[in-house]
C-alpha positions as a Markdown table, in Angstrom:
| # | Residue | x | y | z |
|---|---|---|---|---|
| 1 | Unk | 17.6 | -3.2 | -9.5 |
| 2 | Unk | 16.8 | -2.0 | -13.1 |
| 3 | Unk | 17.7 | 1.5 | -14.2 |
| 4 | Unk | 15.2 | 3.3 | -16.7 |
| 5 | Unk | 15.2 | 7.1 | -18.2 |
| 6 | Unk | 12.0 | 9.0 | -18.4 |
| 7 | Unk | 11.7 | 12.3 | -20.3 |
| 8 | Unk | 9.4 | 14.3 | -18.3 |
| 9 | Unk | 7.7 | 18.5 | -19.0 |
| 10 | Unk | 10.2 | 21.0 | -17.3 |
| 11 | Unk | 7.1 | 21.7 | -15.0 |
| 12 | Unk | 6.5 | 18.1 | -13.9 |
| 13 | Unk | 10.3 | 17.5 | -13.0 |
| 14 | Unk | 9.8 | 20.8 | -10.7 |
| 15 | Unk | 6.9 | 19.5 | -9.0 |
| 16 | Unk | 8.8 | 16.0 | -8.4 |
| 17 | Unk | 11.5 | 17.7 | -7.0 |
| 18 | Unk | 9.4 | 20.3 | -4.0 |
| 19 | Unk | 7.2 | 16.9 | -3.6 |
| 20 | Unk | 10.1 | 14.3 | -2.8 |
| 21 | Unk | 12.1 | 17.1 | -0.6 |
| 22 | Unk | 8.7 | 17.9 | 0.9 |
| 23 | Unk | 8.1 | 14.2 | 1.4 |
| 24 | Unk | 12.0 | 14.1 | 2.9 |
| 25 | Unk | 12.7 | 11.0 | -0.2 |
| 26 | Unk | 15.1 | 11.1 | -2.7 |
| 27 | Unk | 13.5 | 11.2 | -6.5 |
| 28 | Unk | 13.5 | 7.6 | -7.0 |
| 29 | Unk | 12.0 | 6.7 | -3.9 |
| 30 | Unk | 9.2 | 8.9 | -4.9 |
| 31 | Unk | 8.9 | 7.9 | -8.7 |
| 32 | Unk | 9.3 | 4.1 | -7.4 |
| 33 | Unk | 6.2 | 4.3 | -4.8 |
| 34 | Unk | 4.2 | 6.3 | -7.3 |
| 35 | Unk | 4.7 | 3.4 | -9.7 |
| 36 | Unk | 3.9 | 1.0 | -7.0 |
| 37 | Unk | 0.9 | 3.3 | -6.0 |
| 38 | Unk | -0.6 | 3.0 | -9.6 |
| 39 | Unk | 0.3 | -0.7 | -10.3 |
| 40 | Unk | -1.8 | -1.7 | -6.9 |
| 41 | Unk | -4.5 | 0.4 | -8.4 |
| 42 | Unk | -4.4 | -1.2 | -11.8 |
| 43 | Unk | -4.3 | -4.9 | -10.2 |
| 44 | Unk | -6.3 | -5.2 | -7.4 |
| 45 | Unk | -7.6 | -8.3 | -8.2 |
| 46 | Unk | -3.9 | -10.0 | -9.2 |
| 47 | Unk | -2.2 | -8.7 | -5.8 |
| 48 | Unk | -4.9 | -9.8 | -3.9 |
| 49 | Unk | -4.8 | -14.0 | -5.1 |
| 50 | Unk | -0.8 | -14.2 | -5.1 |
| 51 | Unk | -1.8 | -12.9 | -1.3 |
| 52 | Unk | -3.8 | -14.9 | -1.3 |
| 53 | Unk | -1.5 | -18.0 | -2.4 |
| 54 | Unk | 0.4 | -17.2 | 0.5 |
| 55 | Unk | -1.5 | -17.5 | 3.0 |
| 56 | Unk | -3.4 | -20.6 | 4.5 |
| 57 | Unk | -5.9 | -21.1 | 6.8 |
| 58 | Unk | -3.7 | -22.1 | 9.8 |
| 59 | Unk | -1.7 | -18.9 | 9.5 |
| 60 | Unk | -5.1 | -17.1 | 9.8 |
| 61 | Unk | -6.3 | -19.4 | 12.8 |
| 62 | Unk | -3.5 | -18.7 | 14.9 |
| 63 | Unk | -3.1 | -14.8 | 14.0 |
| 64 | Unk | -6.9 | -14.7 | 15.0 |
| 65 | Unk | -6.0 | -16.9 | 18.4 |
| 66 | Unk | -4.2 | -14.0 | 19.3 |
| 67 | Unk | -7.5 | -11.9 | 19.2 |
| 68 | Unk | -8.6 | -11.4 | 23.0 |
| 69 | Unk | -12.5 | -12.6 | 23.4 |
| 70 | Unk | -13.7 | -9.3 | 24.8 |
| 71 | Unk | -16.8 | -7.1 | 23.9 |
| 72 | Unk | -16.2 | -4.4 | 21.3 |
| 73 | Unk | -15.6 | -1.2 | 22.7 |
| 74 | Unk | -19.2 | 1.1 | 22.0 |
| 75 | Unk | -18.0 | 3.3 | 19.8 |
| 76 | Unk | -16.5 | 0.4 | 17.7 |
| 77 | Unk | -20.2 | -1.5 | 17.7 |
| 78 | Unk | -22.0 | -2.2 | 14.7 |
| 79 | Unk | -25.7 | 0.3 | 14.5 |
| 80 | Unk | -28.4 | -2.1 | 15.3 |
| 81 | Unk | -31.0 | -2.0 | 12.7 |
């Protein structure tokens, strides 16, 4: 784990600490998810092929095995047009 040191406004620091102890996290749990949070946003298209690269089609074929073969319930039905 890598330590960095941020300068933030008095009034941002505030806010970070009443939303972590709201949130029940310590400070760096909440600065670390709100990176996270923005990176994901940033690289949707990056996180989603090194997914990708992960997986394989057998993985997918037996995960969707596990699927029961039943009718959708009605209020999970697609509209008819």
């Amino acid at each position: 784990m890598s330590t960095i040191q941020v300068h933030l406004p008095d009034s941002l620091q505030q806010q970070l600490h009443v939303l972590a102890a709201r949130d029940g996290i310590s400070i760096d749990q909440f600065i670390a998810t709100a990176v996270a949070e923005k990176m994901a946003a940033l690289m949707p298209e990056a996180y989603l092929e090194e997914r990708a690269q992960r997986g394989s089609r057998a993985k997918y074929e037996a995960a969707l095995a596990k699927v029961p073969d039943v009718e959708p319930a009605p209020y999970d039905k697609l509209p008819q047009p």
